[in-house]
Backbone as JSON Lines, residues from 0, in Angstrom:
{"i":0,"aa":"X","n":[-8.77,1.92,-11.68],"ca":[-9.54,1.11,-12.6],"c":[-9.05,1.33,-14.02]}
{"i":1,"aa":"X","n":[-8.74,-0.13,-14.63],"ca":[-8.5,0.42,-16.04],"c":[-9.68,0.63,-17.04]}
{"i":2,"aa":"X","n":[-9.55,1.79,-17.46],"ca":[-10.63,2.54,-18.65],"c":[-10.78,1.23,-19.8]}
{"i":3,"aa":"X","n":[-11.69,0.92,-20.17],"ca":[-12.39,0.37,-21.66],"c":[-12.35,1.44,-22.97]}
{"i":4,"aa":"X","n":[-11.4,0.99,-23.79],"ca":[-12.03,1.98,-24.82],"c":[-11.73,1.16,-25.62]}
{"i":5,"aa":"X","n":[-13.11,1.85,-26.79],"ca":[-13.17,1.3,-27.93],"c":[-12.09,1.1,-29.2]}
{"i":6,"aa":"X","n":[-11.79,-0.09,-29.94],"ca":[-10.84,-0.14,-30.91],"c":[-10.3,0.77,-31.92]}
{"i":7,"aa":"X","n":[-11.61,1.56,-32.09],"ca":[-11.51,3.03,-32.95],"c":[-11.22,4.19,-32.27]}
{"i":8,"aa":"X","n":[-10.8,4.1,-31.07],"ca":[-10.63,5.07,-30.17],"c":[-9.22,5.03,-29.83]}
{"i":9,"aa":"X","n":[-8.64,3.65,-29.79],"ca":[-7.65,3.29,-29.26],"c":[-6.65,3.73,-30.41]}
{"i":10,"aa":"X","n":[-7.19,3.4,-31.42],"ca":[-6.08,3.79,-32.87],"c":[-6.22,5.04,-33.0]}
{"i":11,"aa":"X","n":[-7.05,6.08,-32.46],"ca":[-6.93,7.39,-32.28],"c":[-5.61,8.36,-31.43]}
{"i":12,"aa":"X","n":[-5.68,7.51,-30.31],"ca":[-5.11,7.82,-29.03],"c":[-3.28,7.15,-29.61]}
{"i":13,"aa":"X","n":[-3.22,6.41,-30.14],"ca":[-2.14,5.79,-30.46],"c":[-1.14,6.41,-31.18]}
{"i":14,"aa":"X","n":[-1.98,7.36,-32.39],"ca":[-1.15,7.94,-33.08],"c":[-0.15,9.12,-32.59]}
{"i":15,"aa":"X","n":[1.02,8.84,-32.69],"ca":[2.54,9.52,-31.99],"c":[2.66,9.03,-30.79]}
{"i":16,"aa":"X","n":[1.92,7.84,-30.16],"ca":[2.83,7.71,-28.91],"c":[3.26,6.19,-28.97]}
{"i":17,"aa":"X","n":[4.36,6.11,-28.27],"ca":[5.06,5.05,-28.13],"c":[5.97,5.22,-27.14]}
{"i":18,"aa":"X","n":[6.86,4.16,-26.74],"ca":[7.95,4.54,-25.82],"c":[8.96,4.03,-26.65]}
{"i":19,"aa":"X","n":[10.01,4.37,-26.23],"ca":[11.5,4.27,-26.98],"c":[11.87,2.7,-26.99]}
{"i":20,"aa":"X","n":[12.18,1.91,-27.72],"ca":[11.78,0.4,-27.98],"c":[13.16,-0.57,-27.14]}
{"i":21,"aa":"X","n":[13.54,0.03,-25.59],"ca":[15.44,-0.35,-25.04],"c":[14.51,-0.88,-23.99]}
{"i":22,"aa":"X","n":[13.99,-2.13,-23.99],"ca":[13.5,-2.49,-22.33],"c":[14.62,-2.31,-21.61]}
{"i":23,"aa":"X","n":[15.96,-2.59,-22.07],"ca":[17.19,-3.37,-20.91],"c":[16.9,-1.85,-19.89]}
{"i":24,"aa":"X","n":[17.08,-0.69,-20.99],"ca":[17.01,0.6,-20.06],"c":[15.82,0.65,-19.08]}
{"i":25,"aa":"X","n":[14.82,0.35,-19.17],"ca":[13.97,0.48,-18.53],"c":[13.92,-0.43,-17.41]}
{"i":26,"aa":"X","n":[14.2,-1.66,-17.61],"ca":[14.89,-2.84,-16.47],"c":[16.14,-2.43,-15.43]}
{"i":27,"aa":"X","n":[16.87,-1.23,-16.46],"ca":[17.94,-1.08,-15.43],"c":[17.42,0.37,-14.34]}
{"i":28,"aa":"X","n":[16.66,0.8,-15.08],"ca":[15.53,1.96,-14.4],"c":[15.39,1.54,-13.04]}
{"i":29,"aa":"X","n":[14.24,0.73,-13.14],"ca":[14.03,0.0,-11.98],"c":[14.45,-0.85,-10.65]}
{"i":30,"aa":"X","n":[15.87,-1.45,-11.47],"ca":[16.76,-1.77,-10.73],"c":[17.66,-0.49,-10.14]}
{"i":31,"aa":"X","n":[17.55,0.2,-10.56],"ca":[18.49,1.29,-10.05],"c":[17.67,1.99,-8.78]}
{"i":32,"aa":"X","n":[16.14,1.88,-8.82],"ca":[15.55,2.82,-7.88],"c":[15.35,1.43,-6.78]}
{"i":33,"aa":"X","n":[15.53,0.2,-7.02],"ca":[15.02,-0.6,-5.93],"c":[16.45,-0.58,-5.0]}
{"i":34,"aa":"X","n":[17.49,-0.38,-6.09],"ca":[18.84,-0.55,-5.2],"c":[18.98,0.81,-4.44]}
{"i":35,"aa":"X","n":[18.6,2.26,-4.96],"ca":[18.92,3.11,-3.82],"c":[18.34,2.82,-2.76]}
{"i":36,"aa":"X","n":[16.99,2.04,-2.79],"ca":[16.2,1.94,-1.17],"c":[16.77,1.36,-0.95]}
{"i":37,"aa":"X","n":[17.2,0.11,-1.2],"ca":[18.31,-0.69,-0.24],"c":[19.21,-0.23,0.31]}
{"i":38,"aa":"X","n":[20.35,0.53,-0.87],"ca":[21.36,1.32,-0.1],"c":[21.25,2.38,0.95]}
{"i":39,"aa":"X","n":[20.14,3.03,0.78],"ca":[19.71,4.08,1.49],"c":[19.75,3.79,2.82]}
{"i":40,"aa":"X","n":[18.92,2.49,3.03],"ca":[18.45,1.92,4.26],"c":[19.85,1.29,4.95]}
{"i":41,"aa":"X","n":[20.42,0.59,4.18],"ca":[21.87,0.2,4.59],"c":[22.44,1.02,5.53]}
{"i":42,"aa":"X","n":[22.3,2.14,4.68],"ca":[23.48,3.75,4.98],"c":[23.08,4.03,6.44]}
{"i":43,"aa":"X","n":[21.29,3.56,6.95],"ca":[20.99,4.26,7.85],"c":[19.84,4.81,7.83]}
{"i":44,"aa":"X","n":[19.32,5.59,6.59],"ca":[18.89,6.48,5.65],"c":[17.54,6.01,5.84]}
{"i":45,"aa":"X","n":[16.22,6.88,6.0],"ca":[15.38,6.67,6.13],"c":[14.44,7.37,4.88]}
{"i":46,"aa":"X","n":[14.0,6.86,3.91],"ca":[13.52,7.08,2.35],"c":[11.86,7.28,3.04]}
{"i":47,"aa":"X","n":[11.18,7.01,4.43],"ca":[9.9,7.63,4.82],"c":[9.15,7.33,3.69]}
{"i":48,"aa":"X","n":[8.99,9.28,3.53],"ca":[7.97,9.82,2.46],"c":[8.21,9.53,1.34]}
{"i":49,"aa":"X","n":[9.46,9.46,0.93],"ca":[9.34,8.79,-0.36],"c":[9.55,7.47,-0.63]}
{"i":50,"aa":"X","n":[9.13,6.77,-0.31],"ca":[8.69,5.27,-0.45],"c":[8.15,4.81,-1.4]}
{"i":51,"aa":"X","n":[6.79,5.6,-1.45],"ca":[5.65,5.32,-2.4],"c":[6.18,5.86,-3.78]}
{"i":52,"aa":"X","n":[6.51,7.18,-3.69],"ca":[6.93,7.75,-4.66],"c":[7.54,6.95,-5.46]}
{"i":53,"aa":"X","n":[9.08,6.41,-4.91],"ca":[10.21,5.35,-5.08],"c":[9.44,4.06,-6.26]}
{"i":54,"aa":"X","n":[8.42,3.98,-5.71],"ca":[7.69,2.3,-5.94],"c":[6.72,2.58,-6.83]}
{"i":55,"aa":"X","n":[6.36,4.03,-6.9],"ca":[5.66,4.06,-8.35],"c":[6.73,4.56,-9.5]}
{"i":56,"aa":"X","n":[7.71,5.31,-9.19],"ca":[8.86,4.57,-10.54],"c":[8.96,3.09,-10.54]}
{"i":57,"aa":"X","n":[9.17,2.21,-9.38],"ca":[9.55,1.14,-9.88],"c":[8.56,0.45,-10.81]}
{"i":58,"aa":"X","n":[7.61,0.78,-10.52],"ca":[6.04,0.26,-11.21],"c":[6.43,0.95,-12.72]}
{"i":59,"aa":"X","n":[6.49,2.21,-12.73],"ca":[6.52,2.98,-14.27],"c":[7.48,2.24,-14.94]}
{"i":60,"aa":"X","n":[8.52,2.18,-14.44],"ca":[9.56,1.42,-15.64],"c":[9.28,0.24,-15.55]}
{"i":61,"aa":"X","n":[8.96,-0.58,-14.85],"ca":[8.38,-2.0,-15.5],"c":[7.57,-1.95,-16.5]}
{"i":62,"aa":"X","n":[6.54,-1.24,-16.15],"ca":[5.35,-1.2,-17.19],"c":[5.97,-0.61,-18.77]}
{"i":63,"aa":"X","n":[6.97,0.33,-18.27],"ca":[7.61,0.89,-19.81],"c":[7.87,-0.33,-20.31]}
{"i":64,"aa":"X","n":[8.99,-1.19,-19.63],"ca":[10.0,-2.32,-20.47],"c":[9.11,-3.38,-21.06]}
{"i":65,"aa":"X","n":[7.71,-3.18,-19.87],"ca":[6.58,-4.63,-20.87],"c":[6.29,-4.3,-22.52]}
{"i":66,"aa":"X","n":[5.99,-2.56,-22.29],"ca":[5.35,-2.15,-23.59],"c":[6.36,-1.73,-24.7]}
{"i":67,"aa":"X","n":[7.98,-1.59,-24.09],"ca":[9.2,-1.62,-25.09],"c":[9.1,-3.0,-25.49]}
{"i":68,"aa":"X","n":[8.77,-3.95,-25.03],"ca":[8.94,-5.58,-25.14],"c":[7.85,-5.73,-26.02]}
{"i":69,"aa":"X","n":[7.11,-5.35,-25.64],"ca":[5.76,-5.77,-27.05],"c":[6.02,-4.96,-28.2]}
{"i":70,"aa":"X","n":[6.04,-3.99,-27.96],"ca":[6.28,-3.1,-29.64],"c":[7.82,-3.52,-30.29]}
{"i":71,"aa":"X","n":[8.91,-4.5,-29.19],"ca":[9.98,-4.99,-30.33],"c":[9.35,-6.3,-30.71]}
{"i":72,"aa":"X","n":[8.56,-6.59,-30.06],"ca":[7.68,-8.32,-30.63],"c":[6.24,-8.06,-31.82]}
{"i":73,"aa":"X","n":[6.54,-6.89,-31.71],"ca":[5.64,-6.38,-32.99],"c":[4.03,-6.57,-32.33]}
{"i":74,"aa":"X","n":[3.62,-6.81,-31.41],"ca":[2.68,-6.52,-30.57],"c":[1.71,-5.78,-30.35]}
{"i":75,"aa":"X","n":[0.56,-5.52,-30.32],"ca":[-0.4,-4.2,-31.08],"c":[-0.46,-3.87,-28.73]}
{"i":76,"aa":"X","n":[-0.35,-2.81,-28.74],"ca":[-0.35,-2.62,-27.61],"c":[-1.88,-2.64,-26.98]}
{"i":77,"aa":"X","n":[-2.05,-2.74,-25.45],"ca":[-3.19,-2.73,-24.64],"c":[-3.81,-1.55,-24.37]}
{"i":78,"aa":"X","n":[-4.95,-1.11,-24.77],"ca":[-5.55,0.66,-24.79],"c":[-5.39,1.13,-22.6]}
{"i":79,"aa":"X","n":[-4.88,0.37,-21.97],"ca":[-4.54,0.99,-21.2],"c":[-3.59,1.5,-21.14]}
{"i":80,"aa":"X","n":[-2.62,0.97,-21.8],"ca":[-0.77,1.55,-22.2],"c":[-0.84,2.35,-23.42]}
{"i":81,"aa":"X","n":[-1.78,2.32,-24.0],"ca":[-2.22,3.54,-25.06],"c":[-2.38,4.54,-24.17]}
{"i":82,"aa":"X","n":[-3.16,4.85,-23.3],"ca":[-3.48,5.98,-22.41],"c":[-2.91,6.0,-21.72]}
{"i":83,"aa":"X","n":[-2.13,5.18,-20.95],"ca":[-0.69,5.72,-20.29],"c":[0.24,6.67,-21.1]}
{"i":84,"aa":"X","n":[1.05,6.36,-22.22],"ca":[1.95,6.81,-23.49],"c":[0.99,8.0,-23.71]}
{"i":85,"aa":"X","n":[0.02,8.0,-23.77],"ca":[-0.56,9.48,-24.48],"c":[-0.43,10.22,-23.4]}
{"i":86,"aa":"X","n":[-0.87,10.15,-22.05],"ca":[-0.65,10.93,-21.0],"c":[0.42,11.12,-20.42]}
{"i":87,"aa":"X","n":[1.69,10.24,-20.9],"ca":[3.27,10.84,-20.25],"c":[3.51,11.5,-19.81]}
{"i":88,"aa":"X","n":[3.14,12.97,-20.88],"ca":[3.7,14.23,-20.24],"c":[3.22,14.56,-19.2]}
{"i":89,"aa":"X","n":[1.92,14.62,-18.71],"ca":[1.41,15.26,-17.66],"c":[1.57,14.32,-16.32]}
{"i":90,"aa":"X","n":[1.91,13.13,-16.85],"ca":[2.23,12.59,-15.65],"c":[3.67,12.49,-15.19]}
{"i":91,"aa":"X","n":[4.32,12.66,-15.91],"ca":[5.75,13.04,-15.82],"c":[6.17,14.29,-15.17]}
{"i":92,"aa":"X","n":[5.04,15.51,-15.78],"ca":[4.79,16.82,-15.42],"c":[4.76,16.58,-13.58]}
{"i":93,"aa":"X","n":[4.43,16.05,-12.78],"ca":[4.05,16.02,-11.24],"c":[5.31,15.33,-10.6]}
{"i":94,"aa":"X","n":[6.16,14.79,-11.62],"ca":[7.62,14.7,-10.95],"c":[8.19,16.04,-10.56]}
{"i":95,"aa":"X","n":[8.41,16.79,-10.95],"ca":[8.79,17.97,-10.76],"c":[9.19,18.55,-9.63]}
């Protein structure tokens, strides 16, 4: 569920985060993890358990390249991608 927060909350949460403003990188992100499942599977290769895993990068870097795409369109971002960007690290942290 996406969280509601308030406008004065959101400009709270905002300050220092952003993502790095290169959608193409983040497009090629994604393309890069949809093509190992393909290749994988090609090879033989059975990606199982990590499937999901696989498909929530593909999800993360889309969602990066939308919000690199709005902040180069000068775009005031959506307080759910505010709280995504503020929480990076720790969600980045469980790649590990």
């Amino acid at each position: 569920a996406i969280k509601r927060v308030k406008p004065a909350v959101a400009k709270r949460i905002a300050r220092g985060h952003y993502v790095d403003p290169c959608p193409e990188v983040f497009q090629k992100l994604a393309a890069d993890a949809l093509s190992l499942e393909k290749e994988a599977s090609a090879l033989g290769f059975s990606i199982g358990s990590y499937k999901a895993r696989l498909d929530d990068f593909v999800r993360l870097f889309q969602r990066l390249e939308r919000i690199a795409t709005d902040e180069l369109m000068g775009k005031a971002l959506a307080p759910a991608d505010l709280i995504l960007l503020s929480g990076i690290d720790s969600i980045l942290d469980k790649v590990d």
